[in-house]
Structure formats: structure tokens, C-alpha cells
C-alpha positions in Angstrom: 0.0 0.0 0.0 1.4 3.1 -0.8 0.1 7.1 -1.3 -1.3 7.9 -4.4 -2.4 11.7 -4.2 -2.1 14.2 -1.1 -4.5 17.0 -1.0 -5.0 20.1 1.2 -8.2 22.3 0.9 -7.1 25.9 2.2 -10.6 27.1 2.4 -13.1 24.5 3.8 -15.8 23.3 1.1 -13.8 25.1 -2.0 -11.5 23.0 -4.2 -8.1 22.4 -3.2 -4.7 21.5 -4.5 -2.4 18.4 -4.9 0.6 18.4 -3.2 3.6 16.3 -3.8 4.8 16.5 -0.2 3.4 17.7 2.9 4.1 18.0 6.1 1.9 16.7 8.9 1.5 18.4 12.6 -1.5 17.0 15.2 -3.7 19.9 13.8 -3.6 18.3 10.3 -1.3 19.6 6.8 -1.0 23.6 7.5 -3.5 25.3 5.8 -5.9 22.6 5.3 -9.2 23.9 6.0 -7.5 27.2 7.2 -10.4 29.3 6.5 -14.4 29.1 6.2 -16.8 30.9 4.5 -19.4 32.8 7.4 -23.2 34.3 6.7 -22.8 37.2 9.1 -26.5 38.0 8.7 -27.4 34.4 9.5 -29.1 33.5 13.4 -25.8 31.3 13.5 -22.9 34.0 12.1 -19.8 32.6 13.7 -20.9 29.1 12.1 -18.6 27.9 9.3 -20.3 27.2 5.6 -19.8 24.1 3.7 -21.5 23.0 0.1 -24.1 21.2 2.0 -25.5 25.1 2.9 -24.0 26.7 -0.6 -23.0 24.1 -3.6 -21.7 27.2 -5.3 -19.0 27.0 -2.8 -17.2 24.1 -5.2 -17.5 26.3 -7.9 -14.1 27.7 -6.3 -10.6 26.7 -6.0 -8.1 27.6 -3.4 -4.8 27.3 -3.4 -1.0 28.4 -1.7 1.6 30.9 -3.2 4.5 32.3 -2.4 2.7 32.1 1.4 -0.9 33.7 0.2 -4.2 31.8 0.3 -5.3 32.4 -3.1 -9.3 31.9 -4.2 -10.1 31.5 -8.0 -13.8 30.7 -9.2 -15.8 31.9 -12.3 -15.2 34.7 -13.6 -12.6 35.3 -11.1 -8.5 35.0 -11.3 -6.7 33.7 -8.6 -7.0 36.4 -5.8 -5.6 37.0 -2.5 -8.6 35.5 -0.1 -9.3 39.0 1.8 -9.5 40.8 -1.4 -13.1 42.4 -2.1 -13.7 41.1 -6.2 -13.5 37.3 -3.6 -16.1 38.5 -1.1 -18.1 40.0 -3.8 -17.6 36.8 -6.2 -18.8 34.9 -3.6 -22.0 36.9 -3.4 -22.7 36.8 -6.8 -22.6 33.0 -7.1 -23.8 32.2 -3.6 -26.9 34.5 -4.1 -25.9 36.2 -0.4 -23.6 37.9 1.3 -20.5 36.4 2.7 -17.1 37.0 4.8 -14.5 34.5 5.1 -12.1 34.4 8.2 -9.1 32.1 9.3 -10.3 29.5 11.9 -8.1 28.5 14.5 -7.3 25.0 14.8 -9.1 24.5 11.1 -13.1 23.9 10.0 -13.3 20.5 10.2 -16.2 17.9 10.2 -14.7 15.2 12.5 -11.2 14.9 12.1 -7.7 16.5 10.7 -7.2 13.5 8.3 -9.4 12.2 5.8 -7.9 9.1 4.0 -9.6 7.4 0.9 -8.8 3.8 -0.6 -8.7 4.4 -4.4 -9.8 0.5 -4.8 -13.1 2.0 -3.1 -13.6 4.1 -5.1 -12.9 2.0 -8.5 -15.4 -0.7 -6.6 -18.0 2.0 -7.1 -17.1 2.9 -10.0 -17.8 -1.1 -10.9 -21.1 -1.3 -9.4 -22.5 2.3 -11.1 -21.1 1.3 -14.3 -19.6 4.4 -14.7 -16.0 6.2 -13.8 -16.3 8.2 -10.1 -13.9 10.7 -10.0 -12.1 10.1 -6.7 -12.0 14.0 -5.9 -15.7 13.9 -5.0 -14.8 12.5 -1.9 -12.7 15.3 -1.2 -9.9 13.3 1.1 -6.1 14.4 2.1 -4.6 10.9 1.3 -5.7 9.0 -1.2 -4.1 5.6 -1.0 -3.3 2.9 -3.1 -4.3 -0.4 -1.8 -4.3 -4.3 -3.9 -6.9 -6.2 -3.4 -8.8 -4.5 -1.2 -12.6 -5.4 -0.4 -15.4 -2.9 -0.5 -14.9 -0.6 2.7 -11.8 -1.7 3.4 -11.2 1.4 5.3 -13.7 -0.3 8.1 -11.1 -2.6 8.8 -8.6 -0.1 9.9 -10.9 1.6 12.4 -8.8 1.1 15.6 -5.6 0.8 13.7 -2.7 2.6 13.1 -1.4 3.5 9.2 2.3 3.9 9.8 4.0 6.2 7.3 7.6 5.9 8.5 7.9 8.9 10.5 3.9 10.0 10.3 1.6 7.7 12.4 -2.2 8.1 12.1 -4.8 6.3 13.8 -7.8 5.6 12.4 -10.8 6.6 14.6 -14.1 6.4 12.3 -15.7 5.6 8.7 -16.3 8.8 6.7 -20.8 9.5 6.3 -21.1 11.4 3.2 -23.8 13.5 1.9 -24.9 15.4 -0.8 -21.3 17.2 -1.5 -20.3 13.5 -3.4 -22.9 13.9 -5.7 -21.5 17.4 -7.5 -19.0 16.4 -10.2 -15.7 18.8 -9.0 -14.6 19.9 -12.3 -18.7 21.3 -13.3 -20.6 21.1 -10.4 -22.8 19.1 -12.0 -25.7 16.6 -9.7 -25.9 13.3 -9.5 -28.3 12.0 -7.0 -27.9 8.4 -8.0 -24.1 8.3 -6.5 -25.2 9.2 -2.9 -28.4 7.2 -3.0 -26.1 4.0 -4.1 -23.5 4.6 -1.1 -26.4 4.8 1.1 -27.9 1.3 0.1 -24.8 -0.5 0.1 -22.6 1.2 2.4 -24.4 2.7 4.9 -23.3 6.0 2.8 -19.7 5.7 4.0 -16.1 6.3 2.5 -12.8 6.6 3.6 -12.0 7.0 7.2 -11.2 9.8 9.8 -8.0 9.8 11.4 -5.9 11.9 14.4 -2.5 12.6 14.2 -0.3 10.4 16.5 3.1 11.2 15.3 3.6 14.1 12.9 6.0 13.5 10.1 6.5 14.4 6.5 4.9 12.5 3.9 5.3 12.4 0.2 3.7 10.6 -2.9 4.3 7.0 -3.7 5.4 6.7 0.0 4.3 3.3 1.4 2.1 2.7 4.1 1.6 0.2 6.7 -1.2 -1.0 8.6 -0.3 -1.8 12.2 
């Protein structure tokens, strides 16, 4: 087993970037998940936004430079994340007003460390008779496993994957929801996806994991499950 792809999403619910290394502290890769989107005029204002509340939210992409959080969506060049043509982009295509703010500790779901088998993800693409791109699920590790079983990732719940220097443990399944089902290139539906994963696998993918040793990781680095 080794890593395929490593991903970090600087602003939560927008697309991210592949890395070819990364390093790993207990809060997650640096930057993941960094900064949310906010509804100040909401009852809830200090509550982060994901694409379950605003699917026009994946219709962006952020990514690192020189240091900067840059955010690039339609109609909009890569921009520093505080600059107004963002906040008023965001407006435009979210249909209300927005801020965006750095979140301490990062905007996560459950965990700092979402891992994906990519054999999971060809298993559905098997069963739906139709290619699933693996981005969907929106992990920081995609790894490459042989042989694997559907959910494989259930059976390293309570394990540890060992890195070398990075150990992660492996606390829970991944739920998913309706964020799968929008195609990450058009933002294009497709209901089907989330209704299959929720008749044959109790609509979960990958797995959540804590950091238990930090370390440096790097594509094509193997992995070990201890």
C-alpha cells in the first residue's frame, strides 16, 4: 500500500490543490481547512459554511503561493482571499452575502485527516457502471491499496497506518452527503451516486483519522497497517 495523491483544501468546502509533499503536525497539513466561509447575517454567524448550505461554494478553488491563500472561481482570477472582487464573487454566485475568516485549529467535520482507498472508489465505479472521480470524496490521502474489499477502510478503524515517520490512527468511517454527488470539475448533480452509497454502504467512504506522530509524507510513500 502506498500514497497515491495528497491533497490540502485551504478554504473549507472550495476546491483544493495536490501536493507532492506535505508535512503533517496534530492539527492536520498547514492550511488545510484554514479558512471558512461565514453568513454574518445568519441566526448562527460565527458558524462555518460548507457546500451542503451553498453548492456554489465548489465552484471555487483555493490554493497556496508564495505564502498567500489564493481563491479562484468563475469569472474570477486567482485572488488573495481577503480581497473584495473574492467576497463580492462569492456573493454573486452564492446569491448572499459572505465573509471569510481564518479558523483556528481548522473547519473541520470530525477529524484533521481524511484518507480514501482508491480500490473503493474503483469498486464503485464497478457497481455504477460508470468512472467516479475520486476528488468527490474530497480526502487528504488517497491511497493505493491491492486487493482490497469494499470498505476496506472499516477494517482499519482502531488501527494505526504507519508512514515511516507520520503515524495516524484511524478513529471512524467517513458519512457522506450530498457534497459527493457534485461532479468537481462542473458542479454538475448526480443523486444516484449518494443514493447507491447509502444502500450498500451505509453511505460511507474513507476514514477519519488523528495525528499520533507528525512527520513528513510524500507521494508514492508506502504505508503500513499496524
Amino acid at each position: 500500500m502506498e500514497i497515491a495523491e495528497v491533497w490540502r483544501y485551504p478554504v473549507k468546502s472550495m476546491g483544493g490543490e495536490r501536493v507532492e509533499q506535505a508535512e503533517v503536525i496534530r492539527s492536520g497539513l498547514p492550511r488545510d481547512r484554514g479558512i471558512a466561509v461565514f453568513d454574518p447575517t445568519s441566526r448562527r454567524p460565527d458558524q462555518p459554511l460548507s457546500a451542503r448550505d451553498l453548492p456554489g461554494l465548489l465552484t471555487f478553488r483555493a490554493t497556496v503561493s508564495g505564502g498567500e491563500v489564493l481563491v479562484a472561481g468563475p469569472d474570477l482570477p486567482p485572488s488573495p482571499w481577503r480581497a473584495e472582487a473574492v467576497r463580492a464573487r462569492l456573493a454573486d454566485v452564492c446569491g448572499r452575502p459572505l465573509e471569510m475568516a481564518t479558523v483556528a485549529g481548522g473547519a473541520f467535520d470530525d477529524s484533521p485527516i481524511h484518507v480514501v482507498a482508491l480500490s473503493s472508489v474503483q469498486q464503485l465505479s464497478e457497481e455504477l457502471g460508470r468512472a467516479v472521480d475520486h476528488r468527490r470524496f474530497r480526502a487528504n490521502l488517497y491511497l493505493t491499496v491491492g486487493g482490497a474489499q469494499r470498505r476496506c477502510e472499516l477494517d482499519w478503524v482502531g488501527a494505526r497506518l504507519n508512514f515511516g515517520e507520520l503515524v495516524l490512527a484511524v478513529t471512524a468511517e467517513c458519512p457522506r452527503c450530498v457534497i459527493t454527488t457534485r461532479d468537481p470539475d462542473t458542479n454538475h448533480g448526480w443523486p444516484k451516486l449518494l443514493r447507491h452509497l447509502a444502500s450498500t454502504r451505509d453511505a460511507m467512504v474513507g476514514a477519519y483519522c488523528r495525528v499520533e506522530r507528525p512527520g513528513v509524507i510524500s507521494e508514492g510513500s508506502p504505508v503500513a497497517v499496524g
